[in-house]
C-alpha positions as CSV (number, residue, x, y, z in Angstrom):
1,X,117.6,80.1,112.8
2,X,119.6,82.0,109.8
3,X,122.3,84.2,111.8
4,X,122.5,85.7,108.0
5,X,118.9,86.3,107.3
6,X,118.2,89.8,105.5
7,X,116.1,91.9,107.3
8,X,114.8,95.2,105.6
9,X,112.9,97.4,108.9
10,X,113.0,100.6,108.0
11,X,111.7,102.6,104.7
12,X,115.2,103.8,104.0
13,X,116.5,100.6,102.9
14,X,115.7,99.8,99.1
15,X,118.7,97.3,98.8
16,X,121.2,94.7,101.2
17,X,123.5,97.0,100.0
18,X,126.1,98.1,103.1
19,X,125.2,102.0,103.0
20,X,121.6,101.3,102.3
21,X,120.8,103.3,105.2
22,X,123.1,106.0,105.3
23,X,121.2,108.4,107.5
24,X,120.5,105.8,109.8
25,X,123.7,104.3,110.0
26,X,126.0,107.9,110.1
27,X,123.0,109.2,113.0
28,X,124.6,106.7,115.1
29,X,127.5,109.0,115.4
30,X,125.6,110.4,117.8
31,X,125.5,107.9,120.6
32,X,129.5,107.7,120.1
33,X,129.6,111.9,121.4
34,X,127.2,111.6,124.1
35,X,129.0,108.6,125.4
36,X,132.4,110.1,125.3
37,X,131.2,113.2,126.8
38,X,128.9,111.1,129.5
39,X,132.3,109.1,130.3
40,X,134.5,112.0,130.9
41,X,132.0,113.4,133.2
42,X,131.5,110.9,134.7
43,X,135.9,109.9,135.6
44,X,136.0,113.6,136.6
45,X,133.6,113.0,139.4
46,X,134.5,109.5,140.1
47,X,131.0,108.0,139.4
48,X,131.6,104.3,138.4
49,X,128.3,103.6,137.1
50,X,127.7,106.9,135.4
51,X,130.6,105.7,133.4
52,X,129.3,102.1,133.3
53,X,126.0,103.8,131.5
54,X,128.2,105.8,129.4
55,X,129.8,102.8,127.6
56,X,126.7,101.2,127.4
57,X,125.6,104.4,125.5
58,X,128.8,103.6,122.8
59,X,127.9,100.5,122.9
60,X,123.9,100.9,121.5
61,X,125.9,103.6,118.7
62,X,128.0,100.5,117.7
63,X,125.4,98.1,117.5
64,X,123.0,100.1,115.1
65,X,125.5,101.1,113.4
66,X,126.0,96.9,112.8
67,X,122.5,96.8,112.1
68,X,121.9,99.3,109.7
69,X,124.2,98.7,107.5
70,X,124.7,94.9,107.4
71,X,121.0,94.8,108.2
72,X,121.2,90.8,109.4
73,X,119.4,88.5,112.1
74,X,122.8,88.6,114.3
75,X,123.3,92.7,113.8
76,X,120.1,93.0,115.0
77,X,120.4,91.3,118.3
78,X,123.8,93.6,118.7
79,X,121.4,96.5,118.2
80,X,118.5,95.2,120.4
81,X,120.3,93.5,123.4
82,X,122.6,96.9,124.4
83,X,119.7,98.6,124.6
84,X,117.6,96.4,126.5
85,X,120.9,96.2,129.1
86,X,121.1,100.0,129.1
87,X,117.4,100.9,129.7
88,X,117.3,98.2,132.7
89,X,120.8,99.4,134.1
90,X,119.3,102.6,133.9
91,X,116.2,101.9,135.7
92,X,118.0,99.8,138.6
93,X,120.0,103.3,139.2
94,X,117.1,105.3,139.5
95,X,115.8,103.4,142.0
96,X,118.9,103.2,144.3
97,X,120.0,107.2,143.6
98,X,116.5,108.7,142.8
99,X,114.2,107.0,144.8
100,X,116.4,105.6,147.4
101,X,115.7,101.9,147.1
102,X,117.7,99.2,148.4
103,X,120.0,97.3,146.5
104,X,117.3,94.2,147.4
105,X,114.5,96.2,146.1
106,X,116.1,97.8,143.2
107,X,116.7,94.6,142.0
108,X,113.0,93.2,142.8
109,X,111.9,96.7,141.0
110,X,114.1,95.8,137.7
111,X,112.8,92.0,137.6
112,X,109.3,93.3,138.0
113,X,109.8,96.2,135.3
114,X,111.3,93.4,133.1
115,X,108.0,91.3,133.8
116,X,106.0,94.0,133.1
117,X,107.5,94.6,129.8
118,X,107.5,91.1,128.4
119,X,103.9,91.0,129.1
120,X,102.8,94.2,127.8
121,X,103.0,93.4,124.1
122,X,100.7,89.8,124.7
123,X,98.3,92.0,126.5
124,X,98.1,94.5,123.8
125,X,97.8,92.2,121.8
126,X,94.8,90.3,123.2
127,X,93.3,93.4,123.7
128,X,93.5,95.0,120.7
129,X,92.9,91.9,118.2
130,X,95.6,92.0,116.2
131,X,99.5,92.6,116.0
132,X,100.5,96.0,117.8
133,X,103.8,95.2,117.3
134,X,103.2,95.3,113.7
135,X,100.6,98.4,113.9
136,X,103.3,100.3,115.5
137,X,106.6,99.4,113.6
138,X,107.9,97.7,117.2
139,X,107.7,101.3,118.6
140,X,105.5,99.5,121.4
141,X,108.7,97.3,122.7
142,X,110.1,100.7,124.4
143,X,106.9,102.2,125.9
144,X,107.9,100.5,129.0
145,X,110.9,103.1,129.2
146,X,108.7,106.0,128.5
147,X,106.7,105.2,130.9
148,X,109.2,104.0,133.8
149,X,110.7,108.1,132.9
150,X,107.6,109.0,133.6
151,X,107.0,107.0,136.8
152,X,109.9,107.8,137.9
153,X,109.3,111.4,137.6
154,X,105.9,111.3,140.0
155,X,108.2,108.6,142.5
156,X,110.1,112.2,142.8
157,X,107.5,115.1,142.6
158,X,105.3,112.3,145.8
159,X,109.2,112.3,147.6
160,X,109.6,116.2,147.3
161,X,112.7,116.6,145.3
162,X,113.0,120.0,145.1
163,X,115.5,118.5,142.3
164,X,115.1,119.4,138.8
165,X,115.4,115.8,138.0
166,X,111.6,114.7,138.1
167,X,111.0,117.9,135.5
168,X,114.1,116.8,133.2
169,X,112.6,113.1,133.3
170,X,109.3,114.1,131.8
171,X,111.3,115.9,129.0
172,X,113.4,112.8,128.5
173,X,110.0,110.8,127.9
174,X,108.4,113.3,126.0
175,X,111.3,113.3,123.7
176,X,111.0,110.1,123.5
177,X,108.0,110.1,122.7
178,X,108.7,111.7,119.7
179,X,111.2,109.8,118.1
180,X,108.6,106.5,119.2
181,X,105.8,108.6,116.8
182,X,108.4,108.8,114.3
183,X,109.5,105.5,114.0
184,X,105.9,104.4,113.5
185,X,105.3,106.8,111.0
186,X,108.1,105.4,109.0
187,X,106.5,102.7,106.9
188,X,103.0,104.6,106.4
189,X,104.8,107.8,104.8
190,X,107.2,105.9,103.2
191,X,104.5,104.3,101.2
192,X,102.9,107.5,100.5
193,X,105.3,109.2,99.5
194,X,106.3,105.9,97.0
195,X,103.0,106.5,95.4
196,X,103.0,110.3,95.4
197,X,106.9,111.0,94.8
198,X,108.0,114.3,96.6
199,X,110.3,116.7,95.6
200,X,112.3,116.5,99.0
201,X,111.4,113.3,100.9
202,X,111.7,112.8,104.8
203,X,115.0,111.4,106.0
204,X,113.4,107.7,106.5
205,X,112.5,107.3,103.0
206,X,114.9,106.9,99.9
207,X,114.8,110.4,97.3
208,X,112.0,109.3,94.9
209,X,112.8,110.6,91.6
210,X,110.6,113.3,90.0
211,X,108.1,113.0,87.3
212,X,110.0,115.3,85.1
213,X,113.1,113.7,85.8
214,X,111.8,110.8,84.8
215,X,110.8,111.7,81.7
216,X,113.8,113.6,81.0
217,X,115.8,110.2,81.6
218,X,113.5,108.5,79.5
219,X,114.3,110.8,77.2
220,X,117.7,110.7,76.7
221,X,118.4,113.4,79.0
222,X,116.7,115.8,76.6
223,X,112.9,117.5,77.9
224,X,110.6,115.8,75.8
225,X,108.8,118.5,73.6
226,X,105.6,121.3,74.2
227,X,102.5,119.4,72.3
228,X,100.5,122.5,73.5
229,X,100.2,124.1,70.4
230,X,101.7,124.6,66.8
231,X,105.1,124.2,66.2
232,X,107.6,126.2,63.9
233,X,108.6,124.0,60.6
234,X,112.1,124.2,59.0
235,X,111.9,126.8,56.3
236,X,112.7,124.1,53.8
237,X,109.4,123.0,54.6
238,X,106.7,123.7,52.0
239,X,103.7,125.1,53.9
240,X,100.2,124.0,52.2
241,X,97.4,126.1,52.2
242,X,95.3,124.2,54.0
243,X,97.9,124.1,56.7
244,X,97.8,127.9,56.5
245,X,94.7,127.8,57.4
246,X,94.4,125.6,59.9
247,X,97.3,126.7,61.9
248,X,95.6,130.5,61.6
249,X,92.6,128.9,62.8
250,X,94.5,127.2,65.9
251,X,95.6,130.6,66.8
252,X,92.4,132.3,66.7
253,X,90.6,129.4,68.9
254,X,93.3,129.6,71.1
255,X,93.4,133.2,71.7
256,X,89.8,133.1,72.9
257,X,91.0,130.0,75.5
258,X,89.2,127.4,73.6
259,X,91.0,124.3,73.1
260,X,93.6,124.5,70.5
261,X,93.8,122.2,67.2
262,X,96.3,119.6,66.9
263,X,99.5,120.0,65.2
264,X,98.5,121.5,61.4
265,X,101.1,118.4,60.2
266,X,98.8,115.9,61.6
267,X,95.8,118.0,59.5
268,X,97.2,119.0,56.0
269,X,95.7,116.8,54.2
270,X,92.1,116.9,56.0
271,X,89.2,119.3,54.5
272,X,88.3,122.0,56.5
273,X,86.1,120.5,58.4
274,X,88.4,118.2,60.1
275,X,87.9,120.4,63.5
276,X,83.9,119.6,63.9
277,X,83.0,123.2,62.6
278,X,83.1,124.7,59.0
279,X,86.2,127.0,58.6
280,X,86.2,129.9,56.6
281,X,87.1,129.6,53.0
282,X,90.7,129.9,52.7
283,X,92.1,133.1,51.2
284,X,94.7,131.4,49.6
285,X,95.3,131.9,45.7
286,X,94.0,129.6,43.2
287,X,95.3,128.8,39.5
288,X,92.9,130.1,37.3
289,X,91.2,127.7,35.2
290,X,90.4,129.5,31.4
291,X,88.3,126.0,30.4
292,X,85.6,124.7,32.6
293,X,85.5,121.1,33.8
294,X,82.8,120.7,31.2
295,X,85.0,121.8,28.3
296,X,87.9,120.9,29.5
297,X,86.7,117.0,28.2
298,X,87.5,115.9,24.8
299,X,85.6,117.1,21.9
300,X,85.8,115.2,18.5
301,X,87.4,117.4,15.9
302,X,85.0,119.3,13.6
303,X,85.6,119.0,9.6
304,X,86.7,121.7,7.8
């Protein structure tokens, strides 16, 4: 096994770059508050394994923040394995303080919860044909949590708590719930929103750049130019009569919302039926011609 093997799990990272995931990896901030906070809670009341929990909680912040950023075999295992110990922890508590287990059965409830979680994903998988681990982004390794909240919850409401615990439980799972939906998400909107760019993408996915920006880098930072319609000429520029013409004809067409001509430099040099329709003659002046084609060839001098 390569310890040092890239691994890229989530849309955000386009590169094994360290800040590749920066929303990812400065989120984690996040468990670092709630387990200070959790901690000094839990030393004011003198609760041992509240504060146990609590470190666990830094813990989990410190190990994503390994993984998304050095985004390795090993920093994933720091991210996983804290919160595998910190979702079992927390379910052996439950039982002893919640639903006032034993210490013997708390532990038999934890080896069986952990039983039942190793064999979920194989089941699912049987059962569905295919890879749900894969269908689901590995959101399906922590339904077991979201569902021992919710068990634990009706282990309550059949006790008669009169609690608010059982109702803050479901909330805890619900929410969970959430962020499991989100995760999953993650690889299918990231690819649509690779093939359709966005203006604003969702905080998973790297900013796609827009089409206009693109062209405007392309470009040279300049916005490429209108080919709508005609465009002005320098006044240096002779301007042809057939040019004249066409470009009044372009602005005629298009006033009517037909489709206009092409640029009148591209059609100087065409007749006047260069558009698929006779134009109108030209009103432009013509040098007047005193000698006809006809006498204008040469004619053998007469004699005197």
């Amino acid at each position: 096994m390569d310890w040092f093997e890239p691994i890229a799990g989530y849309c955000e990272r386009g590169s094994p770059a360290f800040w590749a995931e920066p929303v990812n990896a400065v989120s984690n901030a996040a468990f670092l508050v709630a387990g200070t906070v959790a901690f000094r809670r839990a030393r004011t009341v003198d609760d041992r394994p509240a504060a146990a929990l609590a470190l666990l909680t830094a813990i989990v912040g410190v190990g994503s923040f390994l993984f998304h950023t050095l985004a390795v075999r090993w920093a994933m295992l720091a991210d996983v394995v804290p919160i595998a110990v910190f979702i079992h922890a927390y379910f052996f508590l439950a039982m002893v303080r919640f639903l006032r287990f034993g210490l013997v059965a708390a532990a038999a409830a934890t080896l069986a919860f952990a039983g039942f979680g190793f064999g979920l994903v194989p089941a699912l998988d049987a059962a569905a044909g295919r890879s749900v681990e894969a269908l689901t982004n590995g959101s399906v390794d922590y339904l077991p949590a979201v569902l021992a909240l919710l068990g634990v919850a009706l282990g309550l409401r059949w006790l008669g708590d009169p609690s608010p615990t059982g109702e803050r439980l479901v909330a805890l799972a619900l929410l969970f719930g959430v962020s499991l939906a989100l995760r999953t998400m993650d690889r299918s909107v990231c690819a649509r929103a690779r093939r359709h760019p966005l203006p604003l993408a969702p905080a998973e996915c790297r900013h796609p750049l827009r089409p206009g920006r693109r062209r405007r880098a392309a470009s040279g930072g300049v916005a490429p130019p209108v080919t709508g319609g005609a465009r002005r000429r320098p006044r240096d520029r002779p301007i042809s009569c057939a040019s004249r013409q066409i470009e009044a004809e372009g602005r005629r067409r298009s006033r009517w919302g037909a489709r206009r001509t092409p640029r009148p430099s591209a059609l100087a040099d065409r007749p006047p039926t260069a558009q698929g329709r006779r134009l109108r003659k030209p009103a432009c002046p013509r040098a007047s011609a005193s000698v006809s084609p006809v006498s204008a060839r040469s004619v053998p001098p007469s004699s005197a």
